[in-house]
N, C-alpha and C positions, 0 to 999 in steps of 0.2 A: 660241746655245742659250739660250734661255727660261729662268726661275727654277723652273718648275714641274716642265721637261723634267729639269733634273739633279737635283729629290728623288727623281724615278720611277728613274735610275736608280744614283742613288744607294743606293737600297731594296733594287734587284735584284742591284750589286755586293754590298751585306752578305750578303746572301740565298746567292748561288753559293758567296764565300767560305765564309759559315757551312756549306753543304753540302759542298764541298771540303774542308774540317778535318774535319768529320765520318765522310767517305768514308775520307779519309786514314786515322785511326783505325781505321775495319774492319778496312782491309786490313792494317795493322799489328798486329792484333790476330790476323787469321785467319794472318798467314806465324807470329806468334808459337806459335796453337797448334799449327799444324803442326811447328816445331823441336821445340818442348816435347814435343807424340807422336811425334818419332824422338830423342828423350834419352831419354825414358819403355821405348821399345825397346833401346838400345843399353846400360841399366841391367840388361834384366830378362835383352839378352844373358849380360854379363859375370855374373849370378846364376846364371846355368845351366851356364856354365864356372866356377863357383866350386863347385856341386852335383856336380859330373863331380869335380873334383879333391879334394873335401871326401868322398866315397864312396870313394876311389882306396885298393885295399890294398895301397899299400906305407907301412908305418907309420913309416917315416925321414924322409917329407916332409914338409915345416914346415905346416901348415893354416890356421893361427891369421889368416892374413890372408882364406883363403877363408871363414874364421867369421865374421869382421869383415862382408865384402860380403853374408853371408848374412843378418847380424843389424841393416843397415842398412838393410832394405826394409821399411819399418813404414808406408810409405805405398800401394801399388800392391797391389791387392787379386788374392791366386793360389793358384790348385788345383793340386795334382800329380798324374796317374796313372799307375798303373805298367803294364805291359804289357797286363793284362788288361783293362785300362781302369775299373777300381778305384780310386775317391780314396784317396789314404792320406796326404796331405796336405793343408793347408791354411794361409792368412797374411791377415791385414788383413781378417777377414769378418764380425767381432763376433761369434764361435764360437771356444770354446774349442781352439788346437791343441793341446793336449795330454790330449785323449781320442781311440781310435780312432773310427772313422766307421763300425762298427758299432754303438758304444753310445751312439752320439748320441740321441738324442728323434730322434721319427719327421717333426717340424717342420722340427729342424737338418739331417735332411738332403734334406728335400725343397727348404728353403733354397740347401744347397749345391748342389744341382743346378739351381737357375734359374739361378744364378750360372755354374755352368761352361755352360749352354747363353748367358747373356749374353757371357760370353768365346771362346766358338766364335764367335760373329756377331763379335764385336769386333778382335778378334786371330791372327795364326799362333800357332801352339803353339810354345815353343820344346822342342829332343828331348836329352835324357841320357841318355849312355853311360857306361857303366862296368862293371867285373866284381866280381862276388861269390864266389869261391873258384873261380875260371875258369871263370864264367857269365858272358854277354853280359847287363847288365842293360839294357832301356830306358824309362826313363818322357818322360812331358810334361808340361810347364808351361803352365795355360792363365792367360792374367791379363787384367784386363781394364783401362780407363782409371784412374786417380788421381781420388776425389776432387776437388782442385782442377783436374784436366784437364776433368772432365767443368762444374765450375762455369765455365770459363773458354771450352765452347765454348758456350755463350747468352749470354755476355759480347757476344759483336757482336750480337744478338739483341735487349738491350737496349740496344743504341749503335742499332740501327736505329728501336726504338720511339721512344726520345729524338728520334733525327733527325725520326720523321712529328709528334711532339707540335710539336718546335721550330718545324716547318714551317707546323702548325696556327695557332700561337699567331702566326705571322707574320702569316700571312695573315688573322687574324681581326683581330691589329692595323692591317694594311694596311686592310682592307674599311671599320672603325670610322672611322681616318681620313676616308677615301672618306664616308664614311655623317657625317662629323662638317663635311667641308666642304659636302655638297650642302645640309645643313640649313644652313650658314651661308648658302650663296647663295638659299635661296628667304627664308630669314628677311631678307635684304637685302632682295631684292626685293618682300619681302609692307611691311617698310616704306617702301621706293622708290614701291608703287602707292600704301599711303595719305598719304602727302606730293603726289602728283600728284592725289591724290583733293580734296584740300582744299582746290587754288586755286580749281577752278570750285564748288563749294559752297559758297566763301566771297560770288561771285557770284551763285548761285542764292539766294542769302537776302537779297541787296540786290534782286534780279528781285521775289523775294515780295514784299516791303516796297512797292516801285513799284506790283506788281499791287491790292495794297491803297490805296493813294493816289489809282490811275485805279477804283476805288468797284468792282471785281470782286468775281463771289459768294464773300461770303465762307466757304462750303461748299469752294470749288473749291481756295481759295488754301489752308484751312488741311489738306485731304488733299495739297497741294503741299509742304506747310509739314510733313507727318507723314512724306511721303517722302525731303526733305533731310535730315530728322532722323536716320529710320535709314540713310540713306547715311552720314552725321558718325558714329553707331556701328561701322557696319561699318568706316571709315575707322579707328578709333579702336581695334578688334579687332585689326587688320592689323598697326595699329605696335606693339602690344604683342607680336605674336609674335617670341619670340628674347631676350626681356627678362622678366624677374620681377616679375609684375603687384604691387601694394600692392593686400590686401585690408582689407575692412573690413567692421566687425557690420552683418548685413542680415536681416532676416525670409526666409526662404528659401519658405514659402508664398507670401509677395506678389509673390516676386522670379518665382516659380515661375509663378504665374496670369497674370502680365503678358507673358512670351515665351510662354505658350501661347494668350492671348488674340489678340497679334499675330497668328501663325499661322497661328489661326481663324479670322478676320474675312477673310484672303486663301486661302482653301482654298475645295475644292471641296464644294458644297451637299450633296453623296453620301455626306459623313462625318458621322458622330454623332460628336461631341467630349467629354469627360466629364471634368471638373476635380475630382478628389474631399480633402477635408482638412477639417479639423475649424473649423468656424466660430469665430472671435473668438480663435484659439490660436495666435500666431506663434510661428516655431521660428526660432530666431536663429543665425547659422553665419557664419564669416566667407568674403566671399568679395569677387570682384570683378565686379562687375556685366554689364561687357560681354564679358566673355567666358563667365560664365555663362549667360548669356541666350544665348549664340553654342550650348552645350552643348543646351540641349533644342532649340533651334532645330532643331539637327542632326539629331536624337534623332525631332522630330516628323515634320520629312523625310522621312527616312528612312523612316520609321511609313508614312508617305501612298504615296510609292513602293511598299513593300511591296504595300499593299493595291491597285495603280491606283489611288486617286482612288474608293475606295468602301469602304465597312465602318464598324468601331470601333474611336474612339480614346479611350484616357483616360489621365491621368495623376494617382499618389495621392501624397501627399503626408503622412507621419504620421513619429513620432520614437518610437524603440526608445532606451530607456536615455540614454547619452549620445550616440547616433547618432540623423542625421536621415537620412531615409531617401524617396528618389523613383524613384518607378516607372512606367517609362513601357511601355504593353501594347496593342498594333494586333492586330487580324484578319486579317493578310498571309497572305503563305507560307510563312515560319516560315524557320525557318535549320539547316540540317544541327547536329549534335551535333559533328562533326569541324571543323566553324568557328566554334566561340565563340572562340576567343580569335584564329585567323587573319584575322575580319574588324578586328579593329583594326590590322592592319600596314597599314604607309603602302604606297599604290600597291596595296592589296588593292579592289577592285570589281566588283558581278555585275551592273552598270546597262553599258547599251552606247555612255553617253557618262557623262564623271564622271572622275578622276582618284583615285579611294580616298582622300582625306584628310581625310572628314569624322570619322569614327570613329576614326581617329587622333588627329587633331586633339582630338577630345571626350576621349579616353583620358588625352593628355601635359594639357590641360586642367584634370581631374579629379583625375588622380594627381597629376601633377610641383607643380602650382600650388598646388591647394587641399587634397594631401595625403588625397583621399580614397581612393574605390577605383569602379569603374563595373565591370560584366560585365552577360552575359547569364542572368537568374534561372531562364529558362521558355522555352521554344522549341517547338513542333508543327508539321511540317509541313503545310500546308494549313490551319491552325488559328491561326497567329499566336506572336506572341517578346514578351516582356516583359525590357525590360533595366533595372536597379536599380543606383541611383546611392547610396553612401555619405558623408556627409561626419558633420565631430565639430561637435557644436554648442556653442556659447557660452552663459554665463549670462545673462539680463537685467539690468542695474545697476540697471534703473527700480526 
């Protein structure tokens, strides 16, 4: 058995156990209240043969203990009626018994009657006999659960809700796990590629060098010479996923014009391109270069796809307060309202090749790194999205 084979089930053993203790608990809670409602009964018996012998006219019987059992039920809430089916009693109902249940306020006793209709549903009646100058007297006792009876039966109720949250918080710990190793392993891999990236680029720039020595146009070598280069970036982007890039003060205008100038110059003739910002005015932010650049990259992409490969694209570039502020706005198809925030999950895509993690990527990017915030500002379908990037800007020292 694998290392990996016995965390999995070592997870699922805590897991049953913890549901096993918790199951345990019910069910020891449900035989409880069940005992608890046949004590609660065999109490309100013995009350109703202490009513029987506490009414009894022979005046030489001792009673004083049938007083006792009648004056110890201050918890189990009970109506009494006598033949005609007339309350003339009452105990534990936050109503005074010591006024008839004709003079009650016309409240107390509409009171007292939801109450004896809840102890018909709840309970048998128990029945007292006894004689009144040798009359057959009978009334009934109706009562209904305790207080603590009735708090005690959603007691499992809340051992069950317990049980589904515990269950939750397993499984959302399990999933994170899950979600926290497959980022390690593409973070491996994404610097696995740019390490393998590096050795033949290392030769591709000794190729250049040679192709300039054998007297080649020199037009040809140095757009050779602009492709290794952003191959060495993009290598350079790679190994930094998984690791906490080091930023530093950069004009975010210039930073800004230079990955959408790229872009440009390899896009389709179809697009009008539109760079907008304040001439002579850099706004300074810190950041890290190649993975900034990697951010609109995405961003413009993205923008071109939308539209196919035809419309408007522009991105402005301007500083609110302590915030600088980029916005990047295409002619596409615009993006549903129910997906601004769903298309930055990783593995989210509406392209029918693509893997969803460019807008992810641009997000954790934004956020995690540079501490800013990126969403989608403006959206129409058919009309085009404009998505707006925040970051905090820095002072000038110049």
């Amino acid at each position: 058995m694998n290392f990996p084979d016995s965390k999995i089930i070592l997870r699922w053993a805590l897991f049953l156990a913890s549901f096993l203790i918790v199951a345990l608990i019910l069910w020891n809670t449900n035989q409880f209240f069940k005992e608890f409602k046949k004590e609660e009964r065999l109490k309100m018996e013995v009350l109703a043969v202490a009513y029987e012998n506490f009414n009894n006219p022979n005046l030489d019987i001792d009673v004083s203990l049938e007083q006792k059992i009648i004056a110890s039920n201050s918890s189990i809430p009970m109506i009494i009626l006598n033949d005609n089916g007339d309350i003339i009693r009452w105990k534990n109902l936050d109503i005074s018994n010591s006024k008839k249940f004709t003079s009650l306020s016309e409240n107390d006793r509409v009171f007292l009657f939801r109450q004896l209709k809840k102890m018909e549903a709840e309970n048998e009646p128990l029945l007292i006999n006894f004689e009144i100058d040798n009359v057959n007297v009978g009334e009934k006792i109706y009562y209904r659960d305790s207080d603590l009876l009735n708090r005690l039966q959603f007691y499992p109720l809340g051992l069950l809700l317990i049980l589904i949250l515990f269950g939750t918080i397993i499984y959302m710990v399990f999933q994170q796990n899950k979600i926290a190793e497959q980022n390690k392993l593409w973070a491996g891999m994404a610097k696995e590629t740019a390490h393998q990236i590096g050795t033949p680029l290392s030769s591709m720039l000794g190729w250049i060098e040679l192709l300039r020595l054998e007297s080649t146009n020199e037009e040809i070598v140095t757009e050779i010479e602009k492709d290794v280069s952003r191959l060495n970036i993009i290598a350079n982007r790679f190994s930094k996923i998984g690791s906490i890039p080091k930023l530093a003060k950069h004009d975010l205008v210039e930073e800004t014009r230079n990955a959408f100038d790229y872009i440009k110059s390899r896009s389709f003739k179809q697009i009008e391109f539109d760079f907008i910002a304040e001439e002579n005015t850099p706004i300074f932010v810190d950041m890290n270069l190649q993975l900034y650049s990697w951010v609109i990259e995405n961003l413009v992409k993205n923008a071109i796809d939308a539209m196919q490969g035809k419309g408007k694209l522009s991105i402005t570039v301007f500083q609110e307060n302590s915030h600088a502020k980029v916005v990047v706005t295409d002619s596409g198809k615009g993006i549903s309202k129910r997906l601004y925030k769903k298309i930055f999950d990783p593995g989210y895509t509406t392209k029918k090749r693509g893997w969803g993690l460019g807008l992810s990527l641009t997000k954790r990017i934004i956020e995690d790194y540079h501490k800013g915030k990126i969403y989608v500002s403006k959206s129409e379908i058919g009309k085009g999205t404009s998505f707006s990037i925040i970051l905090d800007t820095v002072e000038d020292e110049a």
